[in-house]
Each structure stands twice: as C-alpha cells, then as structure tokens.
N, C-alpha and C positions, 0 to 999 in steps of 0.2 A: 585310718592311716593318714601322715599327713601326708602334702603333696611331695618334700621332699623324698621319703620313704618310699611312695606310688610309682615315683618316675625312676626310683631304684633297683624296685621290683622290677616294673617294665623290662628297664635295662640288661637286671641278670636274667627274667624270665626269658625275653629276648634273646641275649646270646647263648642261654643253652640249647634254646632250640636250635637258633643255629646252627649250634656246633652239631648238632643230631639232625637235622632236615637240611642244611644250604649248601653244605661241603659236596666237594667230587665222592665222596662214598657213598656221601646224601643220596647222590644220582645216581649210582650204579645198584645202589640195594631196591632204589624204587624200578629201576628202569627194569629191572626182572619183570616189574606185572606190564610193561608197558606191551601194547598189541600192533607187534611187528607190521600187519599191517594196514592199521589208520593211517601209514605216511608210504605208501605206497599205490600213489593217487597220480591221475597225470592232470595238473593243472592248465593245460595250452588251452589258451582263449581266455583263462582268468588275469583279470589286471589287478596290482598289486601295488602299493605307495610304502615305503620304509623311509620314516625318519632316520637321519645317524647313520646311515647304510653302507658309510664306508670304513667302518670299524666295530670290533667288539662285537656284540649281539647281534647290532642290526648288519653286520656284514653276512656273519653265522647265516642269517635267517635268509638274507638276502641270496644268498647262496644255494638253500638248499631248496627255494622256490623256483630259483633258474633250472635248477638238473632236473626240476619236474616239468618243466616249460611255462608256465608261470610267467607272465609281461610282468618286467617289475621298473616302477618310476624312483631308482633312489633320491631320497632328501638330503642334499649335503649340504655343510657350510663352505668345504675348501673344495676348492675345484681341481687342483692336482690331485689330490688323496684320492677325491670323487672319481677324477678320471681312469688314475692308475686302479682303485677295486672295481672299475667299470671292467677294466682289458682284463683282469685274473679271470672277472668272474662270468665273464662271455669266453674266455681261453679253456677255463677250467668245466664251465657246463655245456659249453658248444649255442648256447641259446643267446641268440644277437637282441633279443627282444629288451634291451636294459638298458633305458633311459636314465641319463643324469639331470636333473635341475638344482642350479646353486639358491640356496635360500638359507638364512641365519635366523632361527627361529628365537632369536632374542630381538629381532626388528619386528616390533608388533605390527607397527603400516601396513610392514611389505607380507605377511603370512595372509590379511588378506587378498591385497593385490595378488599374490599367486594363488589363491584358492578360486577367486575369481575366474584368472587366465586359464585354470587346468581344467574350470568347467566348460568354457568355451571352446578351447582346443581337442577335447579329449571327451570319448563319449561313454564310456563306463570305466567304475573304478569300484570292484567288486571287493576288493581289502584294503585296510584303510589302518600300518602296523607304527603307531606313536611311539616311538625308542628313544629317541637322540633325547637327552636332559646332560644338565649341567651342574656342579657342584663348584660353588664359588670362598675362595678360603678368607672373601673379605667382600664387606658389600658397596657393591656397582648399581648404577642404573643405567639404562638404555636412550637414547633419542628423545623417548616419548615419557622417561621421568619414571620408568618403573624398574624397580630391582631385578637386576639379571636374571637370577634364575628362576625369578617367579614367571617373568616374561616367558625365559623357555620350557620351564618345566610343565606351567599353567595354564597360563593365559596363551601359548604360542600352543597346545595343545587343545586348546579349548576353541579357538577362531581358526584353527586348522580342521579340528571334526568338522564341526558345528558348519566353514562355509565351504564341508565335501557333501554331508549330508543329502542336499539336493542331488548328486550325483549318483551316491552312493543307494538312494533308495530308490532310482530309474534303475540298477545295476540287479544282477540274476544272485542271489544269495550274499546279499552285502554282511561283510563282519568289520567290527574295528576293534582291534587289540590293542592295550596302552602295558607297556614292559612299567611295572611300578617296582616297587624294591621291600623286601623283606622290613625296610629300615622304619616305613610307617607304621608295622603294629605296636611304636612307643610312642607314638603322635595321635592326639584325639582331635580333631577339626575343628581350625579357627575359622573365624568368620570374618575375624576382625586382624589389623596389623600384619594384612598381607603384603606390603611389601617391606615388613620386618625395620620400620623406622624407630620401633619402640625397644628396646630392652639392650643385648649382648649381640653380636652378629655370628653364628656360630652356624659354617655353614654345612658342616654334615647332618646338625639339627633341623634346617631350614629346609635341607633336600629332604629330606625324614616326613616334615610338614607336603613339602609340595605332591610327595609319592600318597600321600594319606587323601589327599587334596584329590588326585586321579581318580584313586576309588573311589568318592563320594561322585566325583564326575559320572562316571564308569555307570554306579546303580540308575544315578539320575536319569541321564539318556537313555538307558536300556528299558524306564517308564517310559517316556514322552518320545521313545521311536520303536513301537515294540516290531517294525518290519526288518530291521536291523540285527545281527545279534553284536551285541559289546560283550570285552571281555577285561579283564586285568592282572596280569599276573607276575611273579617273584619269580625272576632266573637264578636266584641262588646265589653264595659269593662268587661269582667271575672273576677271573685273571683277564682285566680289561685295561689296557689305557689308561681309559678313564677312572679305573679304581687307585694305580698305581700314584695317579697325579695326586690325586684328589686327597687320597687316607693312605699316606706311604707308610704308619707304622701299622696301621692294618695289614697292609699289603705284604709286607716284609713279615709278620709276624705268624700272618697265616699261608702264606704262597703256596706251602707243597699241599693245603688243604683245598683250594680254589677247583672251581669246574673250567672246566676251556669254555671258552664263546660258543664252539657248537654244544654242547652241553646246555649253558644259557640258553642257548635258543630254543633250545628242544621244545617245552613249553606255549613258545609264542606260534613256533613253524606248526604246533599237533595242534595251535586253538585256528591258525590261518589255512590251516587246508584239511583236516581232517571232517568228514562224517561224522566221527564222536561226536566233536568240538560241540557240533550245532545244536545237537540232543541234547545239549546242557545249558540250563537256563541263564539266559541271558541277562546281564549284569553281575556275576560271580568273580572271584578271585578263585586263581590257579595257582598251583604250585606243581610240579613234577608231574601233567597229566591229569590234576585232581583238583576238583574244587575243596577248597580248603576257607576257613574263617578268615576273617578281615580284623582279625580283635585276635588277642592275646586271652586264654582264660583270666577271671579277676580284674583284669585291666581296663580302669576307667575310660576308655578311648572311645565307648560309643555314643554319635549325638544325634539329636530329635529329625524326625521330619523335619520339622520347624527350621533346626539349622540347618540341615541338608540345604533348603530350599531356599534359604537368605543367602547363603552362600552364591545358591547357580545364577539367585539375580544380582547380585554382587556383579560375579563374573559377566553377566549378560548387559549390566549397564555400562560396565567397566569396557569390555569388549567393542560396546556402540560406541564407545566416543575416536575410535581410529579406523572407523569404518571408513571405506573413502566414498561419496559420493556422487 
C-alpha cells in the first residue's frame, strides 16, 4: 500500500473506531463493567500535581481528587481562571487543600525553574497528572526558538516529569499519568523535524504527532523508573474548550456525541487513585478503565527500540540546553 493509501486507512480505520469506542455511549456501554468501587478510596495525605487544572479534563479530575481529600497542586497558565476553579472546587469539595501555581508550559526555562522550586518547597508529590497540551492552527515559537506546542505538549512534559522524578520516587506509591488523545494512533514516531520546520504546518496533525510522542515517553520511563508506575491514556471525544477552539467543524459536527469532562476524566481519576490502576503494568495505554494497544491493527505506526531510544536522547539533549545552572 502506498503511503498515501496507509495514512487513509489510518484515518477511516481511526474514525470508526471512534465512532464505536470515544463517543459518550462509548462510555456509558463500557462504564457497565466498571467497579463501582476502585474510586471509592479516600485519598487525604496524598499530594497530587494537574497540569490544565482549570478546565476541561484536568478540572474534571482535579475535582474528583479534592471530594476524596486528595492535596492537589493545580498547573495553570491564567491566573484568574486558576483562581476562580480554585474557589468552585474548595466550595464544591469542602477540601481547602488546593494549591494554585501560575506556569505556561510553553516557557521551557521557567518548567524547569518551577520543578526545581516545587522540590524545595514541597516534600512529596505522590501523582504526577500531565493534561494541559495545546493545539496551534498556525506555527509559533516560543522564547527559546521552539515550536509552541511541541514545547507544551513535549518538551514542557518531558522537563516537567523527568525534574519531579527526584520527588516523586522519595514519595509512598508515586504514579504519573499523561491524558494523550485517541488522535496518535495515525502518527508513527518521528525522531526527526520536531519542531515541524519541514513540510505543511497542520496543526491537528502535529498535535496527533505530539500525543504519539507521550506514549513513546510513557513506555520509556516506565523502563528506566521501574519504582514509579506511568501511565497514558485517551479520554475519548470531550466536549472541552479546548476541542471547541481548536477543531470547530469537528466539534459542531459531532457535539451531541462528545462525553463531558467528567467522563474524560474517568480514566485518568481510575489510573491516579485506584488500587486496580497499579496492578497494571506499568507503561501501558488506557482507554475506558482498560489497557488497550497503542497501534491501530495494520497500521504502520510502530517503531524500533532503536527509535524509541534516539528519540528520548533527542529530548534529553534538547531538554539540557535550558537547564538553568
């Protein structure tokens, strides 16, 4: 098949899954086998980190970790937004424990300057939930010369684990969960032209690539920290914001099929606090409660060790040059 053809396939094989695993019926037919209660846990004395925390998924999650008592550190970029789902979401769960810190994980510098300061300040950080990403309709770069959302999707994920790690493996049962998106099982892992200087700028493909990019993250670490568990997983089509802005004839087209944010979440809250979660090996892709393939059947999108592994020094040479000293 040529590659035209390939990435055709993907595309229809893709959307019909979709259409039969991502939708809100998606979730209500699986949520039958789900076990009422793995989320009926009281989390008080666990500390918790949510990128995006003031919308969409990461508010969902952020939310259903506070009514279990759960300390949670939200990551925001705006600070009013931040503040106002600060007061809901201590109004709404009665639990004061819910720190805000401003940080725009598309300023590579400063993710590590705050990963730095949160190890100093702060003496465990038992979850560790990567959400916030961005989808750009045109390409940008940042301060530091790198394309927007590779910074946040990537690289702003990648120098965010990587300088909590030290924390997180002092911490009693450390997990890191990264919300990746259904969109990378038509993206097979580049290694090369990461910050999209080469070709067309197309950026719901490019977010597709960055979410593919997670996973490979995702297995990586889950090697090289086996006291950790990582995990990755697909909330499904959400009715977010962030969908509405980004792919408005999507969102228009499909709206009465979309799950709610807490839906999205369901996934990322069962892999950050449940029991199950941890009984399941570590480095895997979720979907609904379930480990699920990272690959489309047929579909050329998987690649070697070998690239895996160029890739993570890619990112780890890449990552040292904004390191601050």
């Amino acid at each position: 098949m040529g590659n035209t053809t390939m990435s055709l396939y993907r595309n229809s094989a893709w959307f019909l899954k979709g259409m039969t695993e991502f939708t809100r019926s998606a979730f209500l037919s699986a949520a039958k086998h789900f076990v009422e209660k793995d989320l009926e846990v009281s989390m008080a004395g666990r500390v918790f980190m949510i990128t995006g925390a003031n919308s969409g998924i990461g508010r969902a999650t952020a939310m259903a970790i506070a009514k279990r008592g759960g300390t949670v550190h939200m990551v925001c970029r705006n600070k009013d937004k931040a503040e106002e789902a600060r007061a809901d979401i201590v109004k709404e769960s009665g639990n004061k424990e819910i720190y805000v810190h401003i940080l725009d994980l598309s300023e590579t510098r400063k993710i590590w300057e705050f990963a730095e300061a949160f190890k100093r300040k702060y003496k465990a950080l038992n979850v560790l939930i990567n959400n916030a990403g961005c989808i750009m309709s045109e390409r940008d770069v940042n301060a530091e010369g790198l394309e927007k959302s590779f910074a946040s999707n990537v690289m702003g994920v990648y120098i965010l684990t990587r300088g909590l790690i030290p924390l997180l493996e002092k911490s009693a049962e450390p997990r890191v969960i990264t919300v990746s998106s259904g969109g990378m099982l038509v993206q097979k892992l580049r290694t090369g032209n990461l910050q999209t200087e080469i070709g067309r700028y197309d950026g719901t493909m490019v977010y597709a690539q960055h979410k593919r990019q997670q996973v490979v993250m995702t297995e990586q670490w889950a090697k090289t920290h086996s006291n950790i568990h990582f995990s990755v997983m697909h909330p499904g089509w959400v009715d977010t914001p962030a969908v509405a802005n980004a792919m408005p004839d999507f969102h228009q087209s499909m709206k009465d099929s979309l799950r709610t944010p807490e839906q999205g979440a369901d996934t990322a809250v069962w892999l950050a606090i449940s029991e199950a979660a941890a009984t399941k090996p570590s480095g895997s892709f979720f979907q609904d409660r379930r480990m699920v393939s990272a690959h489309l059947p047929l579909a050329w999108t998987h690649s070697s060790q070998l690239e895996q592994q160029k890739f993570m020094s890619v990112m780890e040479d890449l990552a040292k040059t904004f390191q601050p000293h």
